[in-house]
C-alpha positions as CSV (number, residue, x, y, z in Angstrom):
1,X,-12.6,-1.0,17.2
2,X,-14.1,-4.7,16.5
3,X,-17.9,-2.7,15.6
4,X,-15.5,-0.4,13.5
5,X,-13.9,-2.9,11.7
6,X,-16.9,-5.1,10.8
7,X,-18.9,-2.2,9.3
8,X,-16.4,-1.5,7.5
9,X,-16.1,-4.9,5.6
10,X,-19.9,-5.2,6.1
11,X,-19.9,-3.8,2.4
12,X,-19.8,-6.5,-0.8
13,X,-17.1,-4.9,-2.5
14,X,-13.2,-5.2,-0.6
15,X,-12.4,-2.2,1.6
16,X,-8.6,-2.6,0.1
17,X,-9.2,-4.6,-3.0
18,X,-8.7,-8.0,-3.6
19,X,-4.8,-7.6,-5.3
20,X,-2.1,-7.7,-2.6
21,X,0.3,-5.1,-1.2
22,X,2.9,-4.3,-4.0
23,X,6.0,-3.9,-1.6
24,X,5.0,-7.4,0.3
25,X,5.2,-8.9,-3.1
26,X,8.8,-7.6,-3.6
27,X,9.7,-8.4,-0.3
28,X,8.1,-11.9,-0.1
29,X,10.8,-12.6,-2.6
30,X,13.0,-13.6,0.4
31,X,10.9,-16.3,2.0
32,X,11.6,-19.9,2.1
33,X,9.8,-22.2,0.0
34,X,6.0,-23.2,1.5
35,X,6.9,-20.8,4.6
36,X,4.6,-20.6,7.8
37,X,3.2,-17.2,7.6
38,X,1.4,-15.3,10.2
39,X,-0.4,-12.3,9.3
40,X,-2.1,-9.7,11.9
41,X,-4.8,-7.5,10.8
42,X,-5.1,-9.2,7.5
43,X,-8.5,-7.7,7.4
44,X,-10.5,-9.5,4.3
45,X,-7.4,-11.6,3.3
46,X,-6.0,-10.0,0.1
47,X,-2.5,-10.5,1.1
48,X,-2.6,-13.5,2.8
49,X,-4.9,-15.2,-0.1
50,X,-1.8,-14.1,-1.9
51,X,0.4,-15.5,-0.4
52,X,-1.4,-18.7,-0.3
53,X,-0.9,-18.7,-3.9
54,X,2.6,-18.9,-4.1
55,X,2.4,-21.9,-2.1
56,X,3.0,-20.5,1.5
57,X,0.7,-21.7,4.4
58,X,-1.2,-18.4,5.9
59,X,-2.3,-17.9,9.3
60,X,-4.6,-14.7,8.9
61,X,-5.7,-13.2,12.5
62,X,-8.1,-10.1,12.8
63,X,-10.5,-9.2,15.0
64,X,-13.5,-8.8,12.6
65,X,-14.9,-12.2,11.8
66,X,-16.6,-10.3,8.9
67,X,-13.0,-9.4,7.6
68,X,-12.4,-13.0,7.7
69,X,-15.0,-14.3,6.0
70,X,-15.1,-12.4,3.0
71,X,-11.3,-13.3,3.7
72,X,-12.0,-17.2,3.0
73,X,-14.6,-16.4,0.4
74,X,-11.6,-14.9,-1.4
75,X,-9.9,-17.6,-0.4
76,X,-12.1,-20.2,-1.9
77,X,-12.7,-18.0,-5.2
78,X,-8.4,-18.3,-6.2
79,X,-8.4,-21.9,-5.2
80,X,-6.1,-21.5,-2.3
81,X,-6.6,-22.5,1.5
82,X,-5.9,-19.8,4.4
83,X,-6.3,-20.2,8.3
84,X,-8.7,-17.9,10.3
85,X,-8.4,-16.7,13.4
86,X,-10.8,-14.3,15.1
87,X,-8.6,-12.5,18.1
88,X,-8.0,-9.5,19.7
89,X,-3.7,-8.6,19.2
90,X,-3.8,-6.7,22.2
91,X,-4.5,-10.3,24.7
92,X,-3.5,-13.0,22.0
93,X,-0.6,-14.7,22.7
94,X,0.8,-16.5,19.5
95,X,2.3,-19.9,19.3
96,X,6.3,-19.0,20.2
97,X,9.1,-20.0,17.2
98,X,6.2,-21.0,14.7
99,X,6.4,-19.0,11.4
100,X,9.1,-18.5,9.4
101,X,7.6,-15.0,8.3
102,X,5.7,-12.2,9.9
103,X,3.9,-9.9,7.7
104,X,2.7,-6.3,9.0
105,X,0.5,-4.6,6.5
106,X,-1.0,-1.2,7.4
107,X,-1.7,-2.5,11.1
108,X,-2.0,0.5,13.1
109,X,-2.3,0.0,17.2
110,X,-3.2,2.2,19.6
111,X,0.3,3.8,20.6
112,X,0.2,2.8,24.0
113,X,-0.1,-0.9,22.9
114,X,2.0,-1.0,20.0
115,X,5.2,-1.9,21.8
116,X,4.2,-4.7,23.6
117,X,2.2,-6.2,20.5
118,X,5.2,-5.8,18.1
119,X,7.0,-7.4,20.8
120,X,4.8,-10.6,20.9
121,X,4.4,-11.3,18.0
122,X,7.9,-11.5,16.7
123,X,8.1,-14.1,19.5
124,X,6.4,-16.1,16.9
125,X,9.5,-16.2,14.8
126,X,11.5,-18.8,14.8
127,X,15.5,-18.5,14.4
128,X,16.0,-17.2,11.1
129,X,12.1,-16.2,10.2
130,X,11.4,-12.4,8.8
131,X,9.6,-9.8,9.4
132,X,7.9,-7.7,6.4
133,X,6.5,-4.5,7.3
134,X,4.6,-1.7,5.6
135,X,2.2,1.3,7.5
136,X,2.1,4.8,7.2
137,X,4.5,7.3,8.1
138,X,3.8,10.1,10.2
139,X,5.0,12.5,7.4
140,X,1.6,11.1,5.8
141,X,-0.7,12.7,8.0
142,X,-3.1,15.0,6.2
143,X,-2.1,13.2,3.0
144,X,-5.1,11.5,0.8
145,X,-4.7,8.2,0.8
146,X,-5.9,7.1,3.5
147,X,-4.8,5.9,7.0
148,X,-5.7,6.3,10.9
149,X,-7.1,10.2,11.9
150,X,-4.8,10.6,14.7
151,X,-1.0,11.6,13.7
152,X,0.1,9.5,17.2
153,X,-0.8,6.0,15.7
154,X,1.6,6.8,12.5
155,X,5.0,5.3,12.5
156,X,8.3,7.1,12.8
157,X,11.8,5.5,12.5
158,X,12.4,5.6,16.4
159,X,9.5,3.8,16.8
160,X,10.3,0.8,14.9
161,X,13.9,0.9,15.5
162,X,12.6,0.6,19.2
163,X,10.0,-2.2,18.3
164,X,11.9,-4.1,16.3
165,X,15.3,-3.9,17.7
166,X,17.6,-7.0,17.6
167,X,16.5,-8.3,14.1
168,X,19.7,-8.9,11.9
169,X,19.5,-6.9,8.5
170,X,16.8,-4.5,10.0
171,X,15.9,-2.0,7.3
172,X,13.5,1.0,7.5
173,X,13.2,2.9,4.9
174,X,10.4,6.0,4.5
175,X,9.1,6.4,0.8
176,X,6.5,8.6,-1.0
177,X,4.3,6.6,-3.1
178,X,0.7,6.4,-4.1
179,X,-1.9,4.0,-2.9
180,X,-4.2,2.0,-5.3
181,X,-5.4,-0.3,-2.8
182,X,-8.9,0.0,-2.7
183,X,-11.0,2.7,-2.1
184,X,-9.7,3.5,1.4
185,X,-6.2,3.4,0.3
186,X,-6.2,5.7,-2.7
187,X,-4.1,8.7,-3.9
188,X,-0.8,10.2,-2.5
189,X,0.7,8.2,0.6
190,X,3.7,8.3,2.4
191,X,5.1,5.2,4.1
192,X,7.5,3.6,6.0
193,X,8.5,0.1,4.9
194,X,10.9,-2.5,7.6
195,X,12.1,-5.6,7.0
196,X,14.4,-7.4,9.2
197,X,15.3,-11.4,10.1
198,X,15.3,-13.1,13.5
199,X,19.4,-14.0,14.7
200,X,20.0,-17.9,13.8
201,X,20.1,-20.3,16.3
202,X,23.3,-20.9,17.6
């Protein structure tokens, strides 16, 4: 997948644009103030460059190092300052109770991993931090606008109910949309969108 990956972004133009992910801009609405942020799969950095430039502090973890640096060169173009990190989500252990926001954009994992990754990684929450998700449903497959080739690695309800279980507020919420993201994520689209907050210390 990592040889996948980095032809993909080996390319000058961005593989999904340079603006971010409409619903996490709608969404991000709900953050704190200069939030931790960690983002998996941020690929080459649209939406975490954006959020860097409403004054968040981005952690940005893929497992293309050529995502990331066109990621940074983005970065550096808006102004803004971003973290890189170059690992592997199905060994990497984040930091635990360290973000205050977890943002899940069109990362799609091998079914058989995707349990235990969701898992982990909303161990980097802390009390109180939120989780902002959007991927493809799998009512999209055979749809146009892009996506994984293999219906299994689409999301269905159950499946992040399951993941994701435990989060206060948890919202899922399947809508028909169309992609403008670039010119792998173009034309007709269904998704599933989940947001959800980590119980309060008590």
């Amino acid at each position: 997948m990592r040889e996948f990956w980095d032809q993909r972004y080996a390319a000058p133009e961005y593989a999904y644009g340079t603006t971010p992910n409409r619903f996490l801009t709608t969404a991000a609405a709900a953050l704190p103030a200069h939030a931790d942020v960690l983002l998996p799969g941020d690929g080459e950095g649209r939406n975490g460059v954006w959020l860097a430039q409403q004054g968040h502090r981005v952690l940005s973890v893929d497992q293309s190092q050529t995502g990331l640096d066109k990621a940074r060169r983005l970065a550096e173009q808006q102004g803004v300052t971003i973290d890189t990190l170059c690992a592997d989500l199905a060994s990497w252990q984040p930091p635990p109770a360290a973000f205050d926001a977890l943002v899940l954009i069109f990362l799609h994992l091998p079914p058989a991993q995707r349990h235990d990754i969701h898992r982990r990684l909303l161990g980097a929450l802390r009390p109180g931090g939120r989780l902002i998700l959007e991927g493809f449903e799998r009512g999209h497959f055979g749809l146009p606008g892009g996506g994984p080739r293999d219906i299994d690695w689409l999301f269905t309800t159950e499946d992040l109910r399951r993941d994701f279980g435990g989060l206060e507020d948890l919202r899922i919420e399947p809508v028909e949309t169309v992609l403008d993201e670039g010119p792998f994520h173009h034309g007709a689209a269904r998704v599933i969108r989940c947001t959800g907050r980590v119980p309060a210390a008590r």
